[in-house]
C-alpha positions in Angstrom: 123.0 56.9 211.0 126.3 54.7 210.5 123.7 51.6 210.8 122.0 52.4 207.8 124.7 53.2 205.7 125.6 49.5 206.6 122.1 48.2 204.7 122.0 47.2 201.3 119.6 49.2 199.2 116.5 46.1 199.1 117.2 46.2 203.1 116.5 50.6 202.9 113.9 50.0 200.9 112.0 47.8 202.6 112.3 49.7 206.0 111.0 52.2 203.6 108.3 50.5 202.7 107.3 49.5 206.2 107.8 52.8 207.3 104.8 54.0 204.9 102.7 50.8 205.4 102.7 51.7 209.0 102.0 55.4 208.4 98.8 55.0 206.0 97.5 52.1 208.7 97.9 54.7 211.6 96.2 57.5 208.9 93.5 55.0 207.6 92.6 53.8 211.1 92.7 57.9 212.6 92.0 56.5 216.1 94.3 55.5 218.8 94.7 51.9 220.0 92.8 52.8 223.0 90.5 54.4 221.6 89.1 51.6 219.6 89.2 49.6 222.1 87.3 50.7 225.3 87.7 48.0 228.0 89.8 45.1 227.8 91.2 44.6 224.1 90.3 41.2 224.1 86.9 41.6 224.7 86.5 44.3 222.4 88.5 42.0 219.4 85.7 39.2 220.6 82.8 41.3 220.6 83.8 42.9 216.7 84.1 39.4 215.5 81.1 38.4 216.7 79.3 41.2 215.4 80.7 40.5 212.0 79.6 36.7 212.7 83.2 35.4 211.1 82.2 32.4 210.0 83.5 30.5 206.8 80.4 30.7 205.4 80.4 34.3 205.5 83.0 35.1 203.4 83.2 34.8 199.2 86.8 35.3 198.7 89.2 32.9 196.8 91.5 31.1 199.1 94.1 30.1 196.6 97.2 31.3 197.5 96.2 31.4 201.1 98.5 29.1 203.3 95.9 27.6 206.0 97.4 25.4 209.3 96.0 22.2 209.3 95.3 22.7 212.8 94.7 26.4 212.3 91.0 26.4 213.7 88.4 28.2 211.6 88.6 31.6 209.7 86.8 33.3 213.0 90.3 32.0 215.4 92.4 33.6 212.4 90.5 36.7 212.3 90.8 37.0 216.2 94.5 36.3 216.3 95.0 38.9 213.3 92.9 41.4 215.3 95.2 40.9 218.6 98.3 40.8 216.0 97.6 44.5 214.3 98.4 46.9 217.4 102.1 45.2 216.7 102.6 45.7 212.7 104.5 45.5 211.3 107.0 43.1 212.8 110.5 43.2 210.8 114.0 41.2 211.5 116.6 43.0 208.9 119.7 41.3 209.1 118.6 37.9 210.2 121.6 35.8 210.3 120.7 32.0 209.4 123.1 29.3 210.3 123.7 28.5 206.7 125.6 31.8 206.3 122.5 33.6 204.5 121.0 36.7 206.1 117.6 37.2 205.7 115.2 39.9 205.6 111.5 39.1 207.7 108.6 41.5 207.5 105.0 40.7 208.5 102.1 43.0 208.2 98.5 42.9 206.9 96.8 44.5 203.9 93.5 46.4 204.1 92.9 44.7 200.7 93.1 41.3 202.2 90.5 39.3 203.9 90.5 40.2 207.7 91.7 36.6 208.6 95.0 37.3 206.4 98.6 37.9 207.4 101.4 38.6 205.2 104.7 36.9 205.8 107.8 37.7 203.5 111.4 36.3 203.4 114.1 38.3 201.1 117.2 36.6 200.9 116.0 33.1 200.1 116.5 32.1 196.4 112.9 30.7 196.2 114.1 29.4 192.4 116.4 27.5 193.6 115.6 23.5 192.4 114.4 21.9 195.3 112.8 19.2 194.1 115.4 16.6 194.0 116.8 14.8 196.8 116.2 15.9 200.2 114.6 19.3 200.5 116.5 19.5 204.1 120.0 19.7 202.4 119.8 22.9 200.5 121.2 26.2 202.6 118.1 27.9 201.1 115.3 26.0 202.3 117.3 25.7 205.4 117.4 30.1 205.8 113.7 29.9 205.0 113.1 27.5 208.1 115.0 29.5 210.0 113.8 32.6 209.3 110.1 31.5 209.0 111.2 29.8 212.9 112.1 33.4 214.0 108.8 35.5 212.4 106.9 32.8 214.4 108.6 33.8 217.6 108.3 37.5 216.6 104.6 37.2 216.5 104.6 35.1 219.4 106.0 37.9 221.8 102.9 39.8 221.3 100.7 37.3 222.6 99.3 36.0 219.5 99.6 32.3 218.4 101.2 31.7 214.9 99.9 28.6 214.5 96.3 30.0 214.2 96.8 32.8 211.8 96.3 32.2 207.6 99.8 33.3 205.8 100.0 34.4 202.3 103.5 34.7 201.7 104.7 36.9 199.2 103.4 39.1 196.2 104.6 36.5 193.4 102.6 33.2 192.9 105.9 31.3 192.7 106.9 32.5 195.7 103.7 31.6 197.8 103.7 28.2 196.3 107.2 27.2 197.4 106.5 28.8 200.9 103.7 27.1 201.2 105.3 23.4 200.4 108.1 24.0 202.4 106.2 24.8 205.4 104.3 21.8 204.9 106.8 19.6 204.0 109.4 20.7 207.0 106.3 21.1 209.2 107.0 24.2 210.0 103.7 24.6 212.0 103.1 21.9 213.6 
Protein backbone atom coordinates (compact mmCIF):
# COMPACT_ATOMS: atom_id res chain seq x y z
CA UNK A 1 0.00 0.00 0.00
CA UNK A 2 2.91 2.43 0.97
CA UNK A 3 4.08 1.85 -2.90
CA UNK A 4 1.15 3.39 -4.27
CA UNK A 5 0.90 6.28 -2.16
CA UNK A 6 4.46 6.84 -3.69
CA UNK A 7 2.65 7.23 -7.47
CA UNK A 8 1.71 10.29 -8.88
CA UNK A 9 -1.92 10.45 -9.76
CA UNK A 10 -1.36 9.93 -14.08
CA UNK A 11 0.90 6.85 -12.68
CA UNK A 12 -2.65 5.55 -10.39
CA UNK A 13 -4.49 6.17 -13.17
CA UNK A 14 -3.01 4.43 -15.66
CA UNK A 15 -2.58 1.20 -13.55
CA UNK A 16 -6.25 2.00 -13.33
CA UNK A 17 -6.76 2.00 -16.58
CA UNK A 18 -4.82 -1.18 -17.29
CA UNK A 19 -6.44 -2.73 -14.58
CA UNK A 20 -9.90 -2.41 -16.51
CA UNK A 21 -8.41 -2.96 -20.05
CA UNK A 22 -7.34 -6.25 -18.70
CA UNK A 23 -10.59 -7.02 -17.00
CA UNK A 24 -13.06 -6.31 -20.05
CA UNK A 25 -10.34 -8.44 -22.29
CA UNK A 26 -10.52 -11.39 -19.80
CA UNK A 27 -14.71 -10.64 -19.75
CA UNK A 28 -14.92 -10.12 -23.65
CA UNK A 29 -12.72 -13.22 -24.37
CA UNK A 30 -14.96 -15.55 -21.38
CA UNK A 31 -12.52 -18.43 -22.09
CA UNK A 32 -9.41 -19.37 -20.53
CA UNK A 33 -5.98 -19.35 -22.35
CA UNK A 34 -6.18 -22.96 -22.56
CA UNK A 35 -9.12 -23.22 -23.49
CA UNK A 36 -8.75 -21.43 -26.71
CA UNK A 37 -6.02 -22.94 -27.42
CA UNK A 38 -6.21 -26.89 -27.49
CA UNK A 39 -2.79 -28.22 -28.37
CA UNK A 40 0.27 -26.37 -28.79
CA UNK A 41 -0.47 -22.49 -28.78
CA UNK A 42 1.49 -21.97 -31.58
CA UNK A 43 -0.21 -24.11 -33.82
CA UNK A 44 -3.40 -23.09 -32.75
CA UNK A 45 -2.24 -19.04 -33.41
CA UNK A 46 -1.04 -20.58 -36.97
CA UNK A 47 -4.01 -22.43 -37.79
CA UNK A 48 -6.53 -19.14 -36.85
CA UNK A 49 -4.49 -17.06 -39.05
CA UNK A 50 -4.69 -19.13 -41.73
CA UNK A 51 -8.18 -19.60 -41.51
CA UNK A 52 -8.63 -15.92 -41.57
CA UNK A 53 -6.14 -16.03 -44.72
CA UNK A 54 -4.23 -12.62 -43.26
CA UNK A 55 -3.17 -11.38 -46.10
CA UNK A 56 -2.65 -7.51 -47.00
CA UNK A 57 -5.01 -7.79 -49.41
CA UNK A 58 -7.53 -8.89 -47.04
CA UNK A 59 -7.87 -6.16 -45.10
CA UNK A 60 -9.61 -2.42 -45.88
CA UNK A 61 -8.44 -0.42 -43.04
CA UNK A 62 -6.50 2.85 -43.18
CA UNK A 63 -2.94 2.43 -42.17
CA UNK A 64 -2.13 6.00 -41.46
CA UNK A 65 -1.01 6.38 -38.22
CA UNK A 66 0.16 2.81 -38.11
CA UNK A 67 4.00 2.67 -37.51
CA UNK A 68 5.19 -0.43 -39.85
CA UNK A 69 9.12 -1.98 -39.54
CA UNK A 70 10.63 -1.75 -42.60
CA UNK A 71 11.73 -5.23 -42.15
CA UNK A 72 8.49 -6.06 -40.23
CA UNK A 73 7.37 -8.89 -42.76
CA UNK A 74 3.75 -8.77 -43.86
CA UNK A 75 0.49 -7.92 -41.95
CA UNK A 76 -0.04 -12.02 -41.47
CA UNK A 77 3.80 -12.15 -39.29
CA UNK A 78 2.23 -9.03 -37.25
CA UNK A 79 -0.97 -10.69 -36.75
CA UNK A 80 0.89 -13.94 -35.50
CA UNK A 81 3.25 -12.12 -33.28
CA UNK A 82 0.17 -10.07 -31.83
CA UNK A 83 -1.69 -13.30 -31.30
CA UNK A 84 1.38 -14.98 -29.32
CA UNK A 85 1.76 -11.30 -27.55
CA UNK A 86 -2.08 -11.15 -26.08
CA UNK A 87 -1.85 -14.01 -23.33
CA UNK A 88 0.84 -11.32 -21.80
CA UNK A 89 -1.27 -7.90 -21.90
CA UNK A 90 -0.87 -5.72 -20.97
CA UNK A 91 2.88 -5.22 -20.34
CA UNK A 92 3.48 -1.93 -18.06
CA UNK A 93 7.02 -0.37 -16.59
CA UNK A 94 5.78 2.49 -14.08
CA UNK A 95 8.58 4.22 -12.78
CA UNK A 96 11.09 3.64 -15.62
CA UNK A 97 14.06 5.55 -14.73
CA UNK A 98 15.91 6.89 -17.98
CA UNK A 99 19.53 7.95 -17.79
CA UNK A 100 18.61 11.51 -18.59
CA UNK A 101 16.99 11.79 -15.18
CA UNK A 102 13.31 11.40 -16.67
CA UNK A 103 11.10 8.51 -15.44
CA UNK A 104 8.82 7.20 -17.66
CA UNK A 105 5.65 5.52 -17.75
CA UNK A 106 5.48 2.22 -20.59
CA UNK A 107 2.18 0.43 -21.17
CA UNK A 108 1.48 -1.91 -24.17
CA UNK A 109 -1.72 -3.54 -24.94
CA UNK A 110 -4.06 -4.07 -27.85
CA UNK A 111 -7.55 -2.73 -28.77
CA UNK A 112 -10.44 -4.89 -29.89
CA UNK A 113 -11.25 -1.81 -32.09
CA UNK A 114 -7.93 -2.16 -33.85
CA UNK A 115 -6.95 -4.18 -36.72
CA UNK A 116 -5.68 -7.69 -35.39
CA UNK A 117 -2.11 -6.96 -36.61
CA UNK A 118 -2.07 -3.72 -34.22
CA UNK A 119 -0.27 -3.13 -30.95
CA UNK A 120 -0.40 -0.10 -28.84
CA UNK A 121 2.77 1.28 -27.36
CA UNK A 122 2.60 4.42 -25.08
CA UNK A 123 5.27 6.54 -23.30
CA UNK A 124 4.13 9.21 -20.49
CA UNK A 125 6.72 11.27 -19.26
CA UNK A 126 8.23 12.34 -22.61
CA UNK A 127 7.38 15.97 -23.68
CA UNK A 128 6.51 14.83 -27.24
CA UNK A 129 6.14 18.94 -27.93
CA UNK A 130 9.30 19.51 -27.19
CA UNK A 131 11.10 21.21 -30.63
CA UNK A 132 13.16 18.67 -31.98
CA UNK A 133 13.64 19.61 -35.13
CA UNK A 134 16.79 21.60 -34.93
CA UNK A 135 20.19 20.32 -34.43
CA UNK A 136 20.74 16.88 -33.48
CA UNK A 137 17.70 15.03 -32.47
CA UNK A 138 20.26 12.72 -30.23
CA UNK A 139 20.98 15.79 -27.86
CA UNK A 140 17.62 16.40 -26.27
CA UNK A 141 17.00 14.39 -22.79
CA UNK A 142 13.52 13.84 -24.23
CA UNK A 143 14.07 11.97 -27.26
CA UNK A 144 16.77 10.35 -25.36
CA UNK A 145 13.90 8.93 -22.43
CA UNK A 146 11.80 7.95 -25.43
CA UNK A 147 14.73 5.63 -26.78
CA UNK A 148 15.13 4.42 -23.71
CA UNK A 149 12.05 3.64 -22.72
CA UNK A 150 10.85 2.53 -26.25
CA UNK A 151 14.56 0.10 -25.73
CA UNK A 152 12.93 -1.36 -22.59
CA UNK A 153 9.03 -2.00 -23.97
CA UNK A 154 11.02 -3.89 -26.72
CA UNK A 155 12.66 -6.09 -24.19
CA UNK A 156 9.38 -6.40 -22.24
CA UNK A 157 7.67 -7.89 -25.20
CA UNK A 158 10.63 -9.86 -25.96
CA UNK A 159 10.49 -11.96 -22.63
CA UNK A 160 7.40 -13.38 -23.80
CA UNK A 161 8.66 -14.88 -26.76
CA UNK A 162 7.39 -12.53 -29.22
CA UNK A 163 9.68 -10.46 -31.66
CA UNK A 164 9.23 -6.69 -31.55
CA UNK A 165 10.56 -6.11 -34.57
CA UNK A 166 7.66 -7.87 -36.32
CA UNK A 167 4.74 -6.31 -34.65
CA UNK A 168 2.86 -2.84 -36.23
CA UNK A 169 2.90 -0.03 -33.38
CA UNK A 170 0.50 2.81 -33.14
CA UNK A 171 1.74 4.79 -30.54
CA UNK A 172 -0.56 6.89 -28.71
CA UNK A 173 -4.19 8.24 -28.78
CA UNK A 174 -3.14 11.84 -30.17
CA UNK A 175 -2.01 12.28 -33.90
CA UNK A 176 0.96 14.42 -32.73
CA UNK A 177 2.02 11.98 -30.63
CA UNK A 178 2.14 9.03 -33.10
CA UNK A 179 3.76 11.20 -35.62
CA UNK A 180 6.82 12.09 -33.46
CA UNK A 181 7.01 8.47 -32.25
CA UNK A 182 6.99 7.36 -35.33
CA UNK A 183 10.10 9.71 -36.71
CA UNK A 184 12.01 9.13 -33.87
CA UNK A 185 11.98 5.50 -34.22
CA UNK A 186 12.97 5.89 -37.57
CA UNK A 187 15.33 8.36 -37.30
CA UNK A 188 17.20 6.72 -34.13
CA UNK A 189 16.53 3.31 -35.74
CA UNK A 190 15.01 2.17 -33.08
CA UNK A 191 14.14 -1.19 -34.85
CA UNK A 192 16.52 -2.10 -36.71
Amino acid sequence: MQVLRNLTLKQKLLILGLFIASILAYLLGKSSVSQRFASDPQEDIVKRAEERDLTRDSFNYDVSGVFIPVDSGDMKDATLERLKLQPHLPLTHLGFQTSVGKVTDIGVYVSDEDAESLVRLEIYGVDYLYEYTKGNINSFSDVQAFAESFAEAKRMIAETGVDPNKLYYVFGTKEYINEISQSWVEQLGLLE
